[in-house]
N, CA, C and O atoms as a GROMACS GRO file, in nm:
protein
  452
    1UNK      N    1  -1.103  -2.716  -3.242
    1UNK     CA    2  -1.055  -2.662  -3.116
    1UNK      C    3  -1.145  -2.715  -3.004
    1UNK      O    4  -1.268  -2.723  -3.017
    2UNK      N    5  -1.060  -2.759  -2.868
    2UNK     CA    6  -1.154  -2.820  -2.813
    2UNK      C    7  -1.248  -2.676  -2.690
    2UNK      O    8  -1.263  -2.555  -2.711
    3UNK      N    9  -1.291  -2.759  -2.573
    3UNK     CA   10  -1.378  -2.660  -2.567
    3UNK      C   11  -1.316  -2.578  -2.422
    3UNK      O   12  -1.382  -2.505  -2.348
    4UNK      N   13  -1.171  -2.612  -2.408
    4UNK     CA   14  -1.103  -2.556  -2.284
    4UNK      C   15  -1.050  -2.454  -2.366
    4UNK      O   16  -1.063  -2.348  -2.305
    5UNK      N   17  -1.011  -2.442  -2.447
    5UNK     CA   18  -0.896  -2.299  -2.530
    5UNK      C   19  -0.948  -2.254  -2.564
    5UNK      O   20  -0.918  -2.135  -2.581
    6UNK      N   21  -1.084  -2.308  -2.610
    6UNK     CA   22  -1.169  -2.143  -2.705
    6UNK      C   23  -1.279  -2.060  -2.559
    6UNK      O   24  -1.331  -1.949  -2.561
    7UNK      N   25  -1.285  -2.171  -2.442
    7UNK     CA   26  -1.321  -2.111  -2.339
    7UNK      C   27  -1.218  -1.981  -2.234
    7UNK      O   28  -1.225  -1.881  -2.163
    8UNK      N   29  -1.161  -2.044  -2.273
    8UNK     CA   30  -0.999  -1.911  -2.211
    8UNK      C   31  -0.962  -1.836  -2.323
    8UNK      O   32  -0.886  -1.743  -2.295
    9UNK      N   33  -0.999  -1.849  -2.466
    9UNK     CA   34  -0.986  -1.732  -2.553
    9UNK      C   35  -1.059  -1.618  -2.560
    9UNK      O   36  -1.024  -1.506  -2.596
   10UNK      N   37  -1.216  -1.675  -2.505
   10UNK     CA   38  -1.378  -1.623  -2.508
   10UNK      C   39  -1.350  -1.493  -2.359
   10UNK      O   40  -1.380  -1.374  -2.350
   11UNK      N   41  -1.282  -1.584  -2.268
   11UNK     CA   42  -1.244  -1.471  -2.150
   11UNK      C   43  -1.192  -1.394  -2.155
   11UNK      O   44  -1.229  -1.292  -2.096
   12UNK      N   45  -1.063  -1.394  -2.235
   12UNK     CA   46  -0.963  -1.312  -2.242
   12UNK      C   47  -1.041  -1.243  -2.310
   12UNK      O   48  -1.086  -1.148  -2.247
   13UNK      N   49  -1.094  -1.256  -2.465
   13UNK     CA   50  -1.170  -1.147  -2.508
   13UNK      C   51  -1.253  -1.070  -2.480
   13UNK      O   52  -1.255  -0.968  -2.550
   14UNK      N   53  -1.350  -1.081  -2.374
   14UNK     CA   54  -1.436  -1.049  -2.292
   14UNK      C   55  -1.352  -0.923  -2.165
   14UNK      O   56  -1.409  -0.839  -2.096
   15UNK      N   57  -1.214  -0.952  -2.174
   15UNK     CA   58  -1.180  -0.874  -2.071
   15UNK      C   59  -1.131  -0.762  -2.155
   15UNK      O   60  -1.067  -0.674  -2.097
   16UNK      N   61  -1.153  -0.751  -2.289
   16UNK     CA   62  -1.082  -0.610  -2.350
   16UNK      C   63  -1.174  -0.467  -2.344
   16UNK      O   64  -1.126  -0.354  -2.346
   17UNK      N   65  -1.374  -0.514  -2.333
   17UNK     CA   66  -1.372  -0.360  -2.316
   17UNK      C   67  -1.356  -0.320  -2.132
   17UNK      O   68  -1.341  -0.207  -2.086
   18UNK      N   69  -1.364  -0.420  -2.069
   18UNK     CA   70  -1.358  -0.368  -1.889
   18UNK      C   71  -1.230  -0.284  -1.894
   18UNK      O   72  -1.221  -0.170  -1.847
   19UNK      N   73  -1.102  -0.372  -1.978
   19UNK     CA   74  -0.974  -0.269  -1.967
   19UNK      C   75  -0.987  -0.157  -1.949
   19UNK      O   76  -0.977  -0.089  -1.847
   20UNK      N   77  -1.024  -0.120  -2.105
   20UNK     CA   78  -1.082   0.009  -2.154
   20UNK      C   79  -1.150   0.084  -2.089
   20UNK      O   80  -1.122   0.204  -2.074
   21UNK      N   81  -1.249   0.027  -2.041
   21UNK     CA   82  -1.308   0.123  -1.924
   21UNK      C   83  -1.308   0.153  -1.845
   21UNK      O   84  -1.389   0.230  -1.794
   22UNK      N   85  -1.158   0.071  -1.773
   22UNK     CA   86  -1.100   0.141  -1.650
   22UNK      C   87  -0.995   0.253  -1.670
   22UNK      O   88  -0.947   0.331  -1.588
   23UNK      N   89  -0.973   0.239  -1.799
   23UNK     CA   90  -0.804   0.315  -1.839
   23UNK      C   91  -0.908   0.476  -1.914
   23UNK      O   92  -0.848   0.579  -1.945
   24UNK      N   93  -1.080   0.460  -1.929
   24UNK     CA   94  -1.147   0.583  -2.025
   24UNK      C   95  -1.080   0.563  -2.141
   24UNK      O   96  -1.014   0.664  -2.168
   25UNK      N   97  -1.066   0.470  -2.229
   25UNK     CA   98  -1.000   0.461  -2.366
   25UNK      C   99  -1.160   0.452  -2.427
   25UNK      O  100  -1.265   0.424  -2.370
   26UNK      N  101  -1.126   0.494  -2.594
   26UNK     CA  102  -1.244   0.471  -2.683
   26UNK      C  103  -1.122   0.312  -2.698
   26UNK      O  104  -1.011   0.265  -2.669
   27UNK      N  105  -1.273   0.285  -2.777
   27UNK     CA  106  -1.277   0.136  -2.843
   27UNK      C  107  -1.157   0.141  -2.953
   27UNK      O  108  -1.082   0.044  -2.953
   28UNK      N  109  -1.143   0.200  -3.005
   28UNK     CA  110  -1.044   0.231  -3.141
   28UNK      C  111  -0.916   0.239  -3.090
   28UNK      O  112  -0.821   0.177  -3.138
   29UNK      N  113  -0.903   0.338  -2.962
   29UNK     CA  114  -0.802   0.359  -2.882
   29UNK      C  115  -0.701   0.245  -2.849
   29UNK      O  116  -0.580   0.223  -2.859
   30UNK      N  117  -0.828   0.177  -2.800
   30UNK     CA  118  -0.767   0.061  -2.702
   30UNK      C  119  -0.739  -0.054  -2.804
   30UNK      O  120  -0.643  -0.128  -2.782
   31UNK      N  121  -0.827  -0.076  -2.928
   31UNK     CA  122  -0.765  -0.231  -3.006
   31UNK      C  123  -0.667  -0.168  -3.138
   31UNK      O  124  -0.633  -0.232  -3.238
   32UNK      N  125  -0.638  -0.050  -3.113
   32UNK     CA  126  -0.480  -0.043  -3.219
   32UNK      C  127  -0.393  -0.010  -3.135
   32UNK      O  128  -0.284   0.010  -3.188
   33UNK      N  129  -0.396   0.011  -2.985
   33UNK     CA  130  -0.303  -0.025  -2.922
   33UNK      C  131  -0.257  -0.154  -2.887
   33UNK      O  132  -0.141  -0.182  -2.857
   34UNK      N  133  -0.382  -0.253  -2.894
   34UNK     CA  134  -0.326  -0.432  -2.870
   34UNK      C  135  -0.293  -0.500  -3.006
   34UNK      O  136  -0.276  -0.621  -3.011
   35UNK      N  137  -0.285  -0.419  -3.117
   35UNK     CA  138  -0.219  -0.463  -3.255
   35UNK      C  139  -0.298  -0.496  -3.361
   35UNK      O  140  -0.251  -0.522  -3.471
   36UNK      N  141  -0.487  -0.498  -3.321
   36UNK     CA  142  -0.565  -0.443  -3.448
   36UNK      C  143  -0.519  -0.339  -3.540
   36UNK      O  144  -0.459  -0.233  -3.551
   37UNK      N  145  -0.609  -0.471  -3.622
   37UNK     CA  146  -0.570  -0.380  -3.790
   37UNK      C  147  -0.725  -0.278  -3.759
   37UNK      O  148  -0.825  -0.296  -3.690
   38UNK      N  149  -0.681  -0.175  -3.848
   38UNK     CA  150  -0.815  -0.091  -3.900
   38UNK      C  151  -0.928  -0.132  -3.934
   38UNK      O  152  -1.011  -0.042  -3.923
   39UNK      N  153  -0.967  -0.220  -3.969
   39UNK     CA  154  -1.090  -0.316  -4.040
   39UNK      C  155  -1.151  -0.367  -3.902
   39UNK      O  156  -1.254  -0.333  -3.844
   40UNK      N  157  -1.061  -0.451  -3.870
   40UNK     CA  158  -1.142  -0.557  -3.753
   40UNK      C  159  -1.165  -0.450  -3.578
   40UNK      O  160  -1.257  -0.472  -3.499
   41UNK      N  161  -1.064  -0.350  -3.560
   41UNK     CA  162  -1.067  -0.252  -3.450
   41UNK      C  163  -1.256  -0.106  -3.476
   41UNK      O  164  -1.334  -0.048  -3.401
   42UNK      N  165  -1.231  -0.122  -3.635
   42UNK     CA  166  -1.391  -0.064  -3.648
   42UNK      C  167  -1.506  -0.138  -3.648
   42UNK      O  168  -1.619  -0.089  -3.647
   43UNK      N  169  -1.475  -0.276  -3.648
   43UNK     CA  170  -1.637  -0.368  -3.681
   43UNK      C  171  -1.623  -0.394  -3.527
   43UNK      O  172  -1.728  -0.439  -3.480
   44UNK      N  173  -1.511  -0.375  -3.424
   44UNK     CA  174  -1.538  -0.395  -3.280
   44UNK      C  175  -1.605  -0.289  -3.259
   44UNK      O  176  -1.725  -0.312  -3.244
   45UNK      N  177  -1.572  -0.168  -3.250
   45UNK     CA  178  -1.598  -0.052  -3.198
   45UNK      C  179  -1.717  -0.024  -3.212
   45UNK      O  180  -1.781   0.037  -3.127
   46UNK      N  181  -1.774  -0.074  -3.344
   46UNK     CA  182  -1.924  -0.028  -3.399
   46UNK      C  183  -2.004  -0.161  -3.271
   46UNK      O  184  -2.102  -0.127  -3.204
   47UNK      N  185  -1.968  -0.241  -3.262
   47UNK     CA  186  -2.052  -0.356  -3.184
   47UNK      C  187  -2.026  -0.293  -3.055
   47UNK      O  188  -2.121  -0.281  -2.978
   48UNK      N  189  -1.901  -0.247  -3.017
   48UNK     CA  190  -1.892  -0.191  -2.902
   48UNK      C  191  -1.982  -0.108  -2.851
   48UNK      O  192  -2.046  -0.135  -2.749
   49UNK      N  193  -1.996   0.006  -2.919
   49UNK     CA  194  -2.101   0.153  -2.925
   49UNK      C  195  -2.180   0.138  -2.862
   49UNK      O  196  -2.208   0.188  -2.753
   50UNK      N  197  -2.265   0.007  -2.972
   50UNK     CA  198  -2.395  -0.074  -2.970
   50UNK      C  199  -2.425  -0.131  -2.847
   50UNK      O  200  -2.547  -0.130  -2.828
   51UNK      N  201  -2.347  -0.195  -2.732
   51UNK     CA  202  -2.367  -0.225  -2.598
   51UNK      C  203  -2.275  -0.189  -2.494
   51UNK      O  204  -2.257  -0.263  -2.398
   52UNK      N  205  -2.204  -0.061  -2.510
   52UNK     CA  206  -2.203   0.038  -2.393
   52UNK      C  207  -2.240   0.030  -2.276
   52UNK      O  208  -2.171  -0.016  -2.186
   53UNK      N  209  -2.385   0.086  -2.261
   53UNK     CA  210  -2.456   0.090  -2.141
   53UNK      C  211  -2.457  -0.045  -2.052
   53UNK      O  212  -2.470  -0.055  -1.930
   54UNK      N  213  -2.441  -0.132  -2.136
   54UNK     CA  214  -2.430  -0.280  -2.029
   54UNK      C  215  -2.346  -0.306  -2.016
   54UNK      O  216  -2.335  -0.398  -1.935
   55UNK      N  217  -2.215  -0.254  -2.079
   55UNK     CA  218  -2.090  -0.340  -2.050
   55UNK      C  219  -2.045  -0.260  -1.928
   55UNK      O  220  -1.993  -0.316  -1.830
   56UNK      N  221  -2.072  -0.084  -1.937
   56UNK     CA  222  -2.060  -0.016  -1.782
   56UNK      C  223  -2.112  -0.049  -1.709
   56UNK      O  224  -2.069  -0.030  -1.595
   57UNK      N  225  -2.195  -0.096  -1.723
   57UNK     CA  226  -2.334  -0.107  -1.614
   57UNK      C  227  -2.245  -0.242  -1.550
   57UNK      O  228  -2.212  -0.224  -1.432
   58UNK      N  229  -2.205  -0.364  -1.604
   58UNK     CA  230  -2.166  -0.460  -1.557
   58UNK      C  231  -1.945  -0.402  -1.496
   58UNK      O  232  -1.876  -0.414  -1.395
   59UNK      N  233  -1.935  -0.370  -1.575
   59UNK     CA  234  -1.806  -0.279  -1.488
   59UNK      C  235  -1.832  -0.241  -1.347
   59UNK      O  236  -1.772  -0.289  -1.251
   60UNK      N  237  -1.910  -0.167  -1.341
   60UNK     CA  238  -1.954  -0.070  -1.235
   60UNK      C  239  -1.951  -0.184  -1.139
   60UNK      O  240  -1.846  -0.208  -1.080
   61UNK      N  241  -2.059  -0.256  -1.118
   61UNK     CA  242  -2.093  -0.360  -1.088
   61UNK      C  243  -1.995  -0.447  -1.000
   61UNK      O  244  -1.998  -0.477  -0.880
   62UNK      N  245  -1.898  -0.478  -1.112
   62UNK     CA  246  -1.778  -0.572  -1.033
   62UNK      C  247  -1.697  -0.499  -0.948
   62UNK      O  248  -1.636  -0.545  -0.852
   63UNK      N  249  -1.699  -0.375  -0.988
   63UNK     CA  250  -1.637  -0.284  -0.930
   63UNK      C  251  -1.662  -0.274  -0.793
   63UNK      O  252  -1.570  -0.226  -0.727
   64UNK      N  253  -1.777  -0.312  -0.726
   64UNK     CA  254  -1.850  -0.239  -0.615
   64UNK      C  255  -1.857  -0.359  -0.520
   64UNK      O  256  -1.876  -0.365  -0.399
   65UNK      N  257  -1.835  -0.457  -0.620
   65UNK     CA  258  -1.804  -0.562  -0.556
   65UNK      C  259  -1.673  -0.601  -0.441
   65UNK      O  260  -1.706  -0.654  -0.335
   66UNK      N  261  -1.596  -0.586  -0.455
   66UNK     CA  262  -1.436  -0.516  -0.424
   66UNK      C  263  -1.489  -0.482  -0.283
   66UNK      O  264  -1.600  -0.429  -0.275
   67UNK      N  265  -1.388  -0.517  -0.128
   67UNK     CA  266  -1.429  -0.448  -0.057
   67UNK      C  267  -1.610  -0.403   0.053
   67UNK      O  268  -1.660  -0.312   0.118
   68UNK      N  269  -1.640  -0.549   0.005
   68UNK     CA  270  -1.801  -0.538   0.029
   68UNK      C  271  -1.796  -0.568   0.168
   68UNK      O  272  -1.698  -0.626   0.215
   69UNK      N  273  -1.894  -0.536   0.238
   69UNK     CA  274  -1.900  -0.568   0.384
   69UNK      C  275  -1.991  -0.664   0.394
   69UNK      O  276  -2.106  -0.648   0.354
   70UNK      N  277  -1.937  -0.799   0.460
   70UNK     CA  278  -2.022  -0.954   0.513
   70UNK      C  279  -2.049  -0.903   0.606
   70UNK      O  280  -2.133  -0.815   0.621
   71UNK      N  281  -1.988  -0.945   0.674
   71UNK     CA  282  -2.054  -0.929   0.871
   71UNK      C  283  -2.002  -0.828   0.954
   71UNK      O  284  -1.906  -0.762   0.914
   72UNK      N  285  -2.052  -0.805   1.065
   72UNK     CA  286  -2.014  -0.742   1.101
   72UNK      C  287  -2.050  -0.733   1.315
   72UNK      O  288  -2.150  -0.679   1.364
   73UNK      N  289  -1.959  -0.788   1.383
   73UNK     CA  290  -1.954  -0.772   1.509
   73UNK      C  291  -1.920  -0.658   1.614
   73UNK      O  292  -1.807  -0.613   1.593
   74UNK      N  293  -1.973  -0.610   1.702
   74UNK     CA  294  -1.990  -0.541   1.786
   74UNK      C  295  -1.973  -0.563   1.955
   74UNK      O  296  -2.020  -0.662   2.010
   75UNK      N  297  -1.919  -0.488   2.010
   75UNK     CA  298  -1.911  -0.538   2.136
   75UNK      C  299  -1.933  -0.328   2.211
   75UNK      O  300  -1.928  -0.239   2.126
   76UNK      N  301  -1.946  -0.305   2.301
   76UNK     CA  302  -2.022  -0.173   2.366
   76UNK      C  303  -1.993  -0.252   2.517
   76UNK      O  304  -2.041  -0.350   2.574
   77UNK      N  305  -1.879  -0.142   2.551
   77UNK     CA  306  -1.913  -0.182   2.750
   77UNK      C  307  -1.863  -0.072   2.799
   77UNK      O  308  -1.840   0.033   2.740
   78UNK      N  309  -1.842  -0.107   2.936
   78UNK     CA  310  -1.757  -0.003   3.037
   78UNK      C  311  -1.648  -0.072   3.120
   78UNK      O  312  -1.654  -0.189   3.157
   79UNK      N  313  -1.545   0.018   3.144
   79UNK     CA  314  -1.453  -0.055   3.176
   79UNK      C  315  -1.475  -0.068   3.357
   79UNK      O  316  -1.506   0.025   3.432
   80UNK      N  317  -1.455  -0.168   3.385
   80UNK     CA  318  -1.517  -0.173   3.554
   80UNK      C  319  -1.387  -0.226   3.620
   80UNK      O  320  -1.402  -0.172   3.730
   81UNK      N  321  -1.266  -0.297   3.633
   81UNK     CA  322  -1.205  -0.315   3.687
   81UNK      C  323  -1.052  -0.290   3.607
   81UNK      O  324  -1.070  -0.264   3.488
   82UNK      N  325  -0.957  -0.293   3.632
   82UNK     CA  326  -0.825  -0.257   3.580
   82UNK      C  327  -0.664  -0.240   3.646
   82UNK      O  328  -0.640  -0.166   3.741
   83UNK      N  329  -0.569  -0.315   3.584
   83UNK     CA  330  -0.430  -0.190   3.691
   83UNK      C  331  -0.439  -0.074   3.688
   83UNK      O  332  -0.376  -0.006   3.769
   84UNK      N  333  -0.518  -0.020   3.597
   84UNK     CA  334  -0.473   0.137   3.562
   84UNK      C  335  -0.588   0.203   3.646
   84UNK      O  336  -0.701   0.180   3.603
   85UNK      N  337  -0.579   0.274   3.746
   85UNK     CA  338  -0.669   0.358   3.792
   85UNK      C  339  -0.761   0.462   3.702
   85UNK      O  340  -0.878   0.489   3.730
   86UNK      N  341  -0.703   0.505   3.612
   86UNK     CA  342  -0.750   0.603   3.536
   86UNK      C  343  -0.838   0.569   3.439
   86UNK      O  344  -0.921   0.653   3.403
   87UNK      N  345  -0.836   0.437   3.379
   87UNK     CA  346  -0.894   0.365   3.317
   87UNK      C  347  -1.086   0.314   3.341
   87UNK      O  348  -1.184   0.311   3.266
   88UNK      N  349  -1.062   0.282   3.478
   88UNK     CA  350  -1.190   0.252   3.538
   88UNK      C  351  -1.314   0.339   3.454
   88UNK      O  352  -1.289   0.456   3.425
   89UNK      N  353  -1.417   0.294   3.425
   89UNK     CA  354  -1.532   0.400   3.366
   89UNK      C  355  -1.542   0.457   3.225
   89UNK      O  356  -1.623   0.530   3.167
   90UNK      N  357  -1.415   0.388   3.186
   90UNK     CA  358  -1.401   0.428   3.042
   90UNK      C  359  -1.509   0.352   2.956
   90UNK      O  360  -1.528   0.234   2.986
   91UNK      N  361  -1.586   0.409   2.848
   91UNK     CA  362  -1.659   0.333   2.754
   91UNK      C  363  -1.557   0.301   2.689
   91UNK      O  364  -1.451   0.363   2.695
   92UNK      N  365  -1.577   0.194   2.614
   92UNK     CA  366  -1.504   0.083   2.474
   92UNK      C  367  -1.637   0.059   2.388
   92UNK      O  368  -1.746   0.010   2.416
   93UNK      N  369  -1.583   0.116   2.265
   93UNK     CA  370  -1.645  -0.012   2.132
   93UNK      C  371  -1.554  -0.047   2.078
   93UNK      O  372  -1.454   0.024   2.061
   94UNK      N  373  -1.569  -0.197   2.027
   94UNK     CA  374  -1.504  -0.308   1.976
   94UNK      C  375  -1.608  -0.295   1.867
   94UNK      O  376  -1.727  -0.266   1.882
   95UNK      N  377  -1.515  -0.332   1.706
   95UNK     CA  378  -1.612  -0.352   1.591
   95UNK      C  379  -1.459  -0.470   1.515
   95UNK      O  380  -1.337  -0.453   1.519
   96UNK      N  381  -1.543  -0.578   1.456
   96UNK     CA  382  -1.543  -0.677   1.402
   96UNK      C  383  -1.544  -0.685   1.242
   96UNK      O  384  -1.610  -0.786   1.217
   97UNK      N  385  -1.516  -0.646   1.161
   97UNK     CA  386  -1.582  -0.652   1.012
   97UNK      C  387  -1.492  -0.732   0.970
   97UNK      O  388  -1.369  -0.734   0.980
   98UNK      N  389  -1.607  -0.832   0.895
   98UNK     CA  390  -1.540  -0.894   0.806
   98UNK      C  391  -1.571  -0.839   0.624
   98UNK      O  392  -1.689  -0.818   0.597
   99UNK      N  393  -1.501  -0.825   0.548
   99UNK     CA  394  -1.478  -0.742   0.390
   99UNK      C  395  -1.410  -0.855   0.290
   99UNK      O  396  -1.308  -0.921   0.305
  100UNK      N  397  -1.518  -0.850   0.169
  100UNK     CA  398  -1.472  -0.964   0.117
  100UNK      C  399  -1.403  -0.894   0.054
  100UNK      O  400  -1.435  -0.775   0.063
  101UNK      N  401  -1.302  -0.919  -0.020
  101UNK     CA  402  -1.172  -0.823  -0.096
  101UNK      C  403  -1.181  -0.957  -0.227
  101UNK      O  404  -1.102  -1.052  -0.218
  102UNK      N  405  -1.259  -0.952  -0.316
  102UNK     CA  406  -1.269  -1.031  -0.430
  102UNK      C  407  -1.278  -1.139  -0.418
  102UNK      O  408  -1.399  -1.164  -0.420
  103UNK      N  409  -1.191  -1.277  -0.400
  103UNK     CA  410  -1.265  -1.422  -0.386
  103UNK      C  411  -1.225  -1.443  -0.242
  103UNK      O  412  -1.238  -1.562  -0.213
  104UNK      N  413  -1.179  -1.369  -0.141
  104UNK     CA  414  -1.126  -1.418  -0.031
  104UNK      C  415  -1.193  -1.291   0.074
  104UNK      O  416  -1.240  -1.186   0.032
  105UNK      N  417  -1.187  -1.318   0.175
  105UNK     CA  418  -1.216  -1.240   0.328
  105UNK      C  419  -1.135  -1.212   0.386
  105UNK      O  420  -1.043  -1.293   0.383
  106UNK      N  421  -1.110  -1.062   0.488
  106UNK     CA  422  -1.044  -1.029   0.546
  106UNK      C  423  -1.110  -0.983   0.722
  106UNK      O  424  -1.208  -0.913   0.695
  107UNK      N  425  -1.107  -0.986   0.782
  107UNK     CA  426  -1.143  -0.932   0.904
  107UNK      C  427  -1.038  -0.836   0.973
  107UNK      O  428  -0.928  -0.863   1.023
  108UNK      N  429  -1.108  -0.713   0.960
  108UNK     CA  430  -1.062  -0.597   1.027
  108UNK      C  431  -1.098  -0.522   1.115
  108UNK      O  432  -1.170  -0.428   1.082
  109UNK      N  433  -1.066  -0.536   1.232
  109UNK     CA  434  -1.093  -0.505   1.409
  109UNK      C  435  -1.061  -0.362   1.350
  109UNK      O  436  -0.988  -0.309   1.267
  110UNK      N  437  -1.154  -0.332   1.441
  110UNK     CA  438  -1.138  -0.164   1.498
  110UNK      C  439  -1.162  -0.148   1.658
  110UNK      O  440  -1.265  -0.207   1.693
  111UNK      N  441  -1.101  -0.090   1.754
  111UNK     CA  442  -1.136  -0.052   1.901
  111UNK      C  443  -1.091   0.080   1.923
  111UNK      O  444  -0.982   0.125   1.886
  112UNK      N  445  -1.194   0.148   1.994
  112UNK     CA  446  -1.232   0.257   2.046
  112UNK      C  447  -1.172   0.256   2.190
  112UNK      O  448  -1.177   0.138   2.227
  113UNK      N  449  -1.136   0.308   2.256
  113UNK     CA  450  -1.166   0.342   2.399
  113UNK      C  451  -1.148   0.489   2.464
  113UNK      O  452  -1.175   0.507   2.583
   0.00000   0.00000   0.00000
């Protein structure tokens, strides 16, 4: 097997306990629902057990990732001239954020006045 298919087999496998630990399934739960036999769903589960704490720990992780705040711009004034009479003297904040939302960026304005 060359080394592109057993590299996309290695991932896919890698993504079965994050499933699980987004859905709160036990280990047993979750690989005789994807069509493990009894034998091979307990020699996972037992390895599973065994590194828990890091596989949450790295869940958590990606998780928090999601939604992160890059930058972030600001603007603070007063309003000094206008058509609107009523307007004049008003404070404004302007905010800028940019949020990475997984491999891509979004920028989301917010204004106050």
């Amino acid at each position: 097997m060359s080394a592109g298919p057993l590299r996309n087999r290695m991932k896919s496998f890698m993504l079965l306990p994050y499933g699980a630990l987004k859905k709160n399934l036990t280990a047993d739960q979750d690989l005789l629902a994807l069509g493990f036999n009894d034998a091979k769903a307990a020699h996972f589960s037992q390895q599973w057990s065994s590194h828990y704490p890091v596989l949450s720990r790295l869940a958590v992780g990606q998780t928090l990732m999601v939604n992160q705040l890059v930058d972030m711009e600001w603007k603070f004034g007063v309003t000094v001239g206008t058509s609107e009479l009523q307007k004049v003297g008003n404070i404004f904040l302007q905010l800028k954020l940019v949020i990475r939302k997984g491999h891509s960026t979004e920028n989301v304005y917010m204004g106050e006045a």
